[in-house]
C-alpha positions as CSV (number, residue, x, y, z in Angstrom):
1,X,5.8,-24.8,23.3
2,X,8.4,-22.6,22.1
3,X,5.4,-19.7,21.2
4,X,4.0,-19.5,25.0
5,X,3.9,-15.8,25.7
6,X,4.9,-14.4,23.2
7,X,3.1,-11.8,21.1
8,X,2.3,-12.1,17.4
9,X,0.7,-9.8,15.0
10,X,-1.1,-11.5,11.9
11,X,-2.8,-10.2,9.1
12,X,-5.8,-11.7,7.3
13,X,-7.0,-13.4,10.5
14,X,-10.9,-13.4,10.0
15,X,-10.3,-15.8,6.9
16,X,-7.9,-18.9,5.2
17,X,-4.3,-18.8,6.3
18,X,-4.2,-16.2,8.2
19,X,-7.2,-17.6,10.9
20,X,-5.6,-20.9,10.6
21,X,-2.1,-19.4,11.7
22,X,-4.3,-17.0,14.5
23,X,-5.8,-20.5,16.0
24,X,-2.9,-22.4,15.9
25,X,-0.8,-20.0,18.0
26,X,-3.5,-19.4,20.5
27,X,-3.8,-22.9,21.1
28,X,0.0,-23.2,21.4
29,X,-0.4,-20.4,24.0
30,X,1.1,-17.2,22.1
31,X,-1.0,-13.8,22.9
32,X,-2.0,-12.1,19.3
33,X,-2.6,-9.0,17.8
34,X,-4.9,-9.1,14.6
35,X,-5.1,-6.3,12.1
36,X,-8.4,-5.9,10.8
37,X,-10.4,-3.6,8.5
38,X,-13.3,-4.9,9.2
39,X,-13.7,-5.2,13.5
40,X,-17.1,-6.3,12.9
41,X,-16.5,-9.2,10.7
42,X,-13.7,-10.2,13.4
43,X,-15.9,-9.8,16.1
44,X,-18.3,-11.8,14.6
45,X,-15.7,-14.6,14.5
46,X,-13.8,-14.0,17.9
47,X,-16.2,-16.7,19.4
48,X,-14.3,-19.4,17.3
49,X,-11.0,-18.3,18.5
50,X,-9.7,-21.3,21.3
51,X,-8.5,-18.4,23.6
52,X,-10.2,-15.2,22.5
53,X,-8.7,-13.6,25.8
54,X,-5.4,-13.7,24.4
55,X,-6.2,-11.4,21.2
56,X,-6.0,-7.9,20.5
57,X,-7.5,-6.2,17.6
58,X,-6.6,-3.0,16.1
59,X,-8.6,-1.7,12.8
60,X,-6.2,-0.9,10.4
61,X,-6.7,-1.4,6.3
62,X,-3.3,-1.1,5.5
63,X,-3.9,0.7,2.2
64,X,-5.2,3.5,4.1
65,X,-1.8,6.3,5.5
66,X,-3.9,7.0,8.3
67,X,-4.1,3.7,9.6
68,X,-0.7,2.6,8.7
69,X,0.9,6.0,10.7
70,X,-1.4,4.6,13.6
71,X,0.0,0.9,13.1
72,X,3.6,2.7,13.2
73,X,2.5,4.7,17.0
74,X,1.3,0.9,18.4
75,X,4.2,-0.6,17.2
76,X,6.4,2.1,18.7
77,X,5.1,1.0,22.1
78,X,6.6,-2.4,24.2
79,X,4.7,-5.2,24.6
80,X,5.2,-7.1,27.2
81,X,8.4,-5.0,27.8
82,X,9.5,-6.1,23.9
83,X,9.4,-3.4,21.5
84,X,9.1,-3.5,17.6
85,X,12.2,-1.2,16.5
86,X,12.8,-2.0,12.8
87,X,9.5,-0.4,11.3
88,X,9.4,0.9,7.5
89,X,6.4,1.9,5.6
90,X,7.7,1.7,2.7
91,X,8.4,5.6,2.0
């Protein structure tokens, strides 16, 4: 699969598009990060995940500055020797 190993980040994972896109790529064998608000909620759901050892979760409500200068740091840091370099918040 063209997705095997590589490393997504997906909003809107615990519910609707953004679960169905989460389970899809697992199962294609992609690693991802989900950006919650609510860890609990996700943990709650992790179980249903087809490779929940392939996910990452970070708490972040991106309305919130503090989380979003905390998405910018994780971002700022390679992944799997890949790092995010075009970042903007918008400001």
């Amino acid at each position: 699969s063209d997705v095997i190993g590589k490393h997504f980040i997906i909003t809107g994972a615990t519910s609707g598009l953004g679960f169905a896109i989460t389970n899809e790529l697992l199962q294609r064998g992609a690693h991802v990060t989900i950006l919650a608000r609510n860890i609990d909620k996700f943990n709650r759901i992790k179980e249903n995940y087809f490779k929940p050892e392939h996910i990452n979760v970070i708490k972040c409500d991106l309305m919130q500055r503090k989380d979003i200068e905390s998405l910018q740091k994780f971002l700022n840091t390679p992944i799997n020797g890949f790092r995010f370099s075009n970042w903007s918040n918008g400001r």
